[in-house]
N, CA and C atoms as an extended XYZ file, in Angstrom:
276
Properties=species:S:1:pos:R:3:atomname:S:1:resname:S:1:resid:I:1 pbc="F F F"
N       138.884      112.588       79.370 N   UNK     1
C       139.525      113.561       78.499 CA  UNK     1
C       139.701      114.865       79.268 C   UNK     1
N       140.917      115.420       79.086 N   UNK     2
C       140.992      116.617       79.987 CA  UNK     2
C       140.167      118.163       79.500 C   UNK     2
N       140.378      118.824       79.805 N   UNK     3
C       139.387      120.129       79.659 CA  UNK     3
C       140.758      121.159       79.092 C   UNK     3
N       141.632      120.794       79.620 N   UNK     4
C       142.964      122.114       79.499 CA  UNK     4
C       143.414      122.094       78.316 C   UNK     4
N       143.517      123.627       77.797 N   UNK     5
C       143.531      123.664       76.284 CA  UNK     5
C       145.101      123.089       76.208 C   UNK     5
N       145.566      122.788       74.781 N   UNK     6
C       146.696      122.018       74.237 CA  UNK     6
C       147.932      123.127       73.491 C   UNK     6
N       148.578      123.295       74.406 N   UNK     7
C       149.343      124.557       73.357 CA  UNK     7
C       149.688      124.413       71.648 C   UNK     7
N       149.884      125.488       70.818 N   UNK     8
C       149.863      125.139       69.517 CA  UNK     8
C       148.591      124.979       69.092 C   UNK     8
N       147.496      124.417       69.138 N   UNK     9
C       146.298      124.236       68.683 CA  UNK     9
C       145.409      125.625       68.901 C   UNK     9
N       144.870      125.940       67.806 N   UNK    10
C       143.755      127.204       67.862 CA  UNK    10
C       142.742      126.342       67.298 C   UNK    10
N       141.783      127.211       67.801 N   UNK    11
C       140.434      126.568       67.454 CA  UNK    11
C       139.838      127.353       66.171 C   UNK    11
N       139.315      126.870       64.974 N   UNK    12
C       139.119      126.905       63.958 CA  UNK    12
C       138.413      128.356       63.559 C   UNK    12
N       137.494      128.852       64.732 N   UNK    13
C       136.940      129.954       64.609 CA  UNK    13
C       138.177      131.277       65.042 C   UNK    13
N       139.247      131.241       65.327 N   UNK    14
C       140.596      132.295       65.620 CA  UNK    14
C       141.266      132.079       65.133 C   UNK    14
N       141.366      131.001       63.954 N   UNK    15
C       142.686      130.817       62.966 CA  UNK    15
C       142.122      132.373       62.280 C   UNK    15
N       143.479      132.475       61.522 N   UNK    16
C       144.351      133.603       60.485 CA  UNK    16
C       143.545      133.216       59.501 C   UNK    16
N       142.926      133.879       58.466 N   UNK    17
C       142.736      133.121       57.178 CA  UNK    17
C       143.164      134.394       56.051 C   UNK    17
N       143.055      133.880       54.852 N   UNK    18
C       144.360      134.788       54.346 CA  UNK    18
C       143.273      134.504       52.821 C   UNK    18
N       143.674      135.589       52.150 N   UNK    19
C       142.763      136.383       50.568 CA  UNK    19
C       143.859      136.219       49.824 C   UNK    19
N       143.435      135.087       48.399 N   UNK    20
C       144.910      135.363       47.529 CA  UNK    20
C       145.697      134.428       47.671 C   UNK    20
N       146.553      134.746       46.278 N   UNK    21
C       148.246      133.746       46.668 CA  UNK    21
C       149.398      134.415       47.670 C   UNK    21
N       149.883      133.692       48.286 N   UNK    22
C       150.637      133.998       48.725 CA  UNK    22
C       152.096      134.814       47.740 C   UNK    22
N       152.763      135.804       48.287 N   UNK    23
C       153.987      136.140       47.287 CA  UNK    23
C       155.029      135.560       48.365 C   UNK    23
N       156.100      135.433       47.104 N   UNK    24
C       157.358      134.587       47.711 CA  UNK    24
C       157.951      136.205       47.666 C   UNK    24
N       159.137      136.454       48.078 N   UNK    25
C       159.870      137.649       48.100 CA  UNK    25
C       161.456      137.467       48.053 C   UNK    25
N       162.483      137.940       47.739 N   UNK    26
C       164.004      137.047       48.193 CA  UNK    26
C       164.634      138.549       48.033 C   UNK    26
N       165.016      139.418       49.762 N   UNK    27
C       165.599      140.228       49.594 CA  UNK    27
C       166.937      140.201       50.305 C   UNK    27
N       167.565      140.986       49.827 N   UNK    28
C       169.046      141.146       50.599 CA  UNK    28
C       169.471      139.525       50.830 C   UNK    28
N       168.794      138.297       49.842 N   UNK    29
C       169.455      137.150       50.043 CA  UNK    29
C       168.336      136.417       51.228 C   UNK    29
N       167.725      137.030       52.030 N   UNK    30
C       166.518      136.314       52.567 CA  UNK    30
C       165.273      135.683       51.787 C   UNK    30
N       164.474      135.359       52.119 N   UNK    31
C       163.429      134.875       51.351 CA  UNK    31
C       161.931      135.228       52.707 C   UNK    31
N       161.283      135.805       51.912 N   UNK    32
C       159.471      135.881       53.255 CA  UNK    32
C       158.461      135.619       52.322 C   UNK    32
N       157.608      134.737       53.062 N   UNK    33
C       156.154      134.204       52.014 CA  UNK    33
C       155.605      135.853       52.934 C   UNK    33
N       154.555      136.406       51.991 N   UNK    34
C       153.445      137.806       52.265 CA  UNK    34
C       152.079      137.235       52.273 C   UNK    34
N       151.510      137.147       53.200 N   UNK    35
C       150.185      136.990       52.665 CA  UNK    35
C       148.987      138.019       53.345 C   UNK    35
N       148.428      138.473       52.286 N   UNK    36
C       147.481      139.781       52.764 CA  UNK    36
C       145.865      138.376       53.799 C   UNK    36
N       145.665      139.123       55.001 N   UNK    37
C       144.942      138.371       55.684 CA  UNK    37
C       143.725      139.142       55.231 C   UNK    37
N       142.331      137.598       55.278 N   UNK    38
C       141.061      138.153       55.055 CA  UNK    38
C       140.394      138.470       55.870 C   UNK    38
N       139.502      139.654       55.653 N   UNK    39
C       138.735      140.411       56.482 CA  UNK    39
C       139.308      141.664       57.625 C   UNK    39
N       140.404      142.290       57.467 N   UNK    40
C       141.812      142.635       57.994 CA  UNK    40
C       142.076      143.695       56.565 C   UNK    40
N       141.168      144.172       56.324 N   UNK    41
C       141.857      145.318       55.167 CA  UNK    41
C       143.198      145.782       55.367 C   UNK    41
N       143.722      145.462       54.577 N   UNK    42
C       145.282      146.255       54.932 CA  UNK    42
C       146.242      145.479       55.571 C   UNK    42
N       146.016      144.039       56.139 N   UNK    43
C       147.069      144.237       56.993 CA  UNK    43
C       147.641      142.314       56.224 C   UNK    43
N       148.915      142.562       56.561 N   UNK    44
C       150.156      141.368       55.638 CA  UNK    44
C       150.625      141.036       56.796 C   UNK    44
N       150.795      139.680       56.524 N   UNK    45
C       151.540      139.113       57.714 CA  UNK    45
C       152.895      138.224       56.780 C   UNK    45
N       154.597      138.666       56.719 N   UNK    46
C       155.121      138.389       56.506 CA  UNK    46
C       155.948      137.820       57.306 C   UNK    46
N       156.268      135.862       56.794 N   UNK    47
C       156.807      134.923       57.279 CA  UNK    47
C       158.237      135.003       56.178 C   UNK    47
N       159.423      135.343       57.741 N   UNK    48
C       160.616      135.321       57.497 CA  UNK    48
C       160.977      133.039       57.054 C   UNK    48
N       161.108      133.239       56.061 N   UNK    49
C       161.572      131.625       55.535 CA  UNK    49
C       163.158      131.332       55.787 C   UNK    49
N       163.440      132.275       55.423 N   UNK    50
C       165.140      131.485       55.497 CA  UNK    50
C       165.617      132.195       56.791 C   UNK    50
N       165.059      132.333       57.186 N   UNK    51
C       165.855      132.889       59.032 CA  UNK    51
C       166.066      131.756       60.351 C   UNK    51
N       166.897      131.990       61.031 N   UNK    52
C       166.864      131.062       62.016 CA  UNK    52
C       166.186      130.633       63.105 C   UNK    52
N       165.098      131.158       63.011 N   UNK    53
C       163.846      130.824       63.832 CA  UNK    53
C       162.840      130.915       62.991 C   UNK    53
N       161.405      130.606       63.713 N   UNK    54
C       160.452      130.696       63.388 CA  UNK    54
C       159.900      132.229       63.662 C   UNK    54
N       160.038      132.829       62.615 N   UNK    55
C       159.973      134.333       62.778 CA  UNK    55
C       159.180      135.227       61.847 C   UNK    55
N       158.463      136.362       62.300 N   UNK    56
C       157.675      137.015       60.482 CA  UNK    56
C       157.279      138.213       61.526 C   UNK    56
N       156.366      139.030       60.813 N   UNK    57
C       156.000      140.202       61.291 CA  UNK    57
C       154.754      140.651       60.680 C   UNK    57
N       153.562      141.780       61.229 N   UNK    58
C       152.629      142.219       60.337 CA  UNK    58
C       153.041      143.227       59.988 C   UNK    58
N       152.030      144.286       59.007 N   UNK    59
C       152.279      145.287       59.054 CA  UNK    59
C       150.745      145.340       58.748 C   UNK    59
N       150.126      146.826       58.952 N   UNK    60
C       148.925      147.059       58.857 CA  UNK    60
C       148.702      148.609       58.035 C   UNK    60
N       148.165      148.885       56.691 N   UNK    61
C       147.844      150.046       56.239 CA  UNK    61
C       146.816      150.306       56.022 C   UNK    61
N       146.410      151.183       54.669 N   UNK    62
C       145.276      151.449       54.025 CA  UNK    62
C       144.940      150.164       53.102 C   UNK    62
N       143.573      150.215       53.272 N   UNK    63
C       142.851      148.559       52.487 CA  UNK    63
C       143.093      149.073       50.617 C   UNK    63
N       143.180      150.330       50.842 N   UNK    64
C       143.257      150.077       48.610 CA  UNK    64
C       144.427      151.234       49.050 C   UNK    64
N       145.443      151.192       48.112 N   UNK    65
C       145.497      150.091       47.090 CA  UNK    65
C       145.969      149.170       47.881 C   UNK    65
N       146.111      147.913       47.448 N   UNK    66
C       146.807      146.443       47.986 CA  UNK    66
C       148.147      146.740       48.126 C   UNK    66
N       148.865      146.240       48.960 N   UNK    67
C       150.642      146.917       48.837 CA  UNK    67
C       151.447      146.065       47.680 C   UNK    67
N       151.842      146.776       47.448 N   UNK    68
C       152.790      146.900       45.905 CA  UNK    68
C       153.824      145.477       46.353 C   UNK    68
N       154.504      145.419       45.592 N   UNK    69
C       155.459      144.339       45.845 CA  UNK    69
C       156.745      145.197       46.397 C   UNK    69
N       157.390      146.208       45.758 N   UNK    70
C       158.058      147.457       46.385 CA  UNK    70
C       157.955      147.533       47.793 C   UNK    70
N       156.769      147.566       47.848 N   UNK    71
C       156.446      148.220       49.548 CA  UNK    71
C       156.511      147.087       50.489 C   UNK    71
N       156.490      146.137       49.886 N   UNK    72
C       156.582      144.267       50.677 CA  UNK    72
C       157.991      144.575       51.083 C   UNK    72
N       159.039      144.855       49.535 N   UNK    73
C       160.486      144.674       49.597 CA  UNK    73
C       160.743      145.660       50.531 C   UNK    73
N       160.631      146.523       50.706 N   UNK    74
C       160.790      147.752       51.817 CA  UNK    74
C       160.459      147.150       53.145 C   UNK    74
N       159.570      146.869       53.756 N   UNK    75
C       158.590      146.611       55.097 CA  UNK    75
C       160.150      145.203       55.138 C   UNK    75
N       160.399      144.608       54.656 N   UNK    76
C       161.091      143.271       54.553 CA  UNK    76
C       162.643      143.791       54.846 C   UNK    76
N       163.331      144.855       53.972 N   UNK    77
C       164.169      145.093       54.737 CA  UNK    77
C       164.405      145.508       55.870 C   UNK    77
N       163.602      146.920       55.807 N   UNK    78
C       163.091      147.209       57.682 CA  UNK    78
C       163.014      146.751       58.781 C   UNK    78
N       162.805      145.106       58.486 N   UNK    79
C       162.952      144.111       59.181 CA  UNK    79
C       163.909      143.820       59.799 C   UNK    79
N       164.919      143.241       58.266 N   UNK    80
C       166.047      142.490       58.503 CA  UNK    80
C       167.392      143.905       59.357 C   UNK    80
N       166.713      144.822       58.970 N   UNK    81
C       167.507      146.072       59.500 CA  UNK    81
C       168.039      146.525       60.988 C   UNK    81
N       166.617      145.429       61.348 N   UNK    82
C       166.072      145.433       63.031 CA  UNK    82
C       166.615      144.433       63.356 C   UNK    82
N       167.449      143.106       63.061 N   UNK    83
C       167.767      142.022       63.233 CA  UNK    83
C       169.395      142.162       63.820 C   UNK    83
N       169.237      141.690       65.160 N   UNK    84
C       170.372      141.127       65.775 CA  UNK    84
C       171.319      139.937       65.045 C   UNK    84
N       172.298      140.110       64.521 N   UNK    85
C       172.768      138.960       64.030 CA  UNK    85
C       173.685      138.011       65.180 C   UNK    85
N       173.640      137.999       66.130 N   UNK    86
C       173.917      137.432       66.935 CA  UNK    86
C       173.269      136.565       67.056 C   UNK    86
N       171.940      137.194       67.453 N   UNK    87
C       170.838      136.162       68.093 CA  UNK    87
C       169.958      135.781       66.765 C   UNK    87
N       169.441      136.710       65.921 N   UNK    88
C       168.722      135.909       64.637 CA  UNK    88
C       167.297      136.409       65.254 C   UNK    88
N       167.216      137.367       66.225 N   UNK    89
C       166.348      138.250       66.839 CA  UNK    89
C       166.138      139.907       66.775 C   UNK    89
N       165.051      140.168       66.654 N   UNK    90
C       165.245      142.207       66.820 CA  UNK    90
C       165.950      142.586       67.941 C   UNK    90
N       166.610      143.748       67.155 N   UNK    91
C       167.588      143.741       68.728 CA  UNK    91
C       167.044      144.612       69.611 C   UNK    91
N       167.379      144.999       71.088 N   UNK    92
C       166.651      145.184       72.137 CA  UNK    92
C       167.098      147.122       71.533 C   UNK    92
């Protein structure tokens, strides 16, 4: 058996783990699952769903209050704002 780690695979103790349901979101016609990560006060890691890659972003604030759904929809356009439509990438 080889020793060399396997790309894609994390080892169970450095996975992400996440507090809560996930929120679905559908702005400007996109769609991003939010999910606030545990132990990580403050910080959301939003997965772009309907985009053409495998794509999302964090953002990191204050641990109270929890971010609003508003402030999801905001951070989410900001995003798509940054998006090359060429490439389906932030642009340079």
């Amino acid at each position: 058996m080889s020793s060399e780690p396997k790309p894609g695979l994390v080892p169970e103790h450095l996975r992400i783990r996440y507090q809560g349901e996930p929120v679905t979101l559908t702005v400007d016609g996109q769609e991003f699952r939010v999910r606030r990560r545990a132990g990580e006060a403050g910080t959301y890691d939003f997965d772009w769903l309907t985009g053409p890659h495998e794509y999302g972003f964090a953002v990191s604030g204050p641990a109270d209050p929890a971010m609003s759904r508003l402030d999801m929809e905001r951070h989410a356009r900001d995003f798509l704002a940054g998006i090359d439509p060429a490439t389906g990438y932030l642009a340079d």
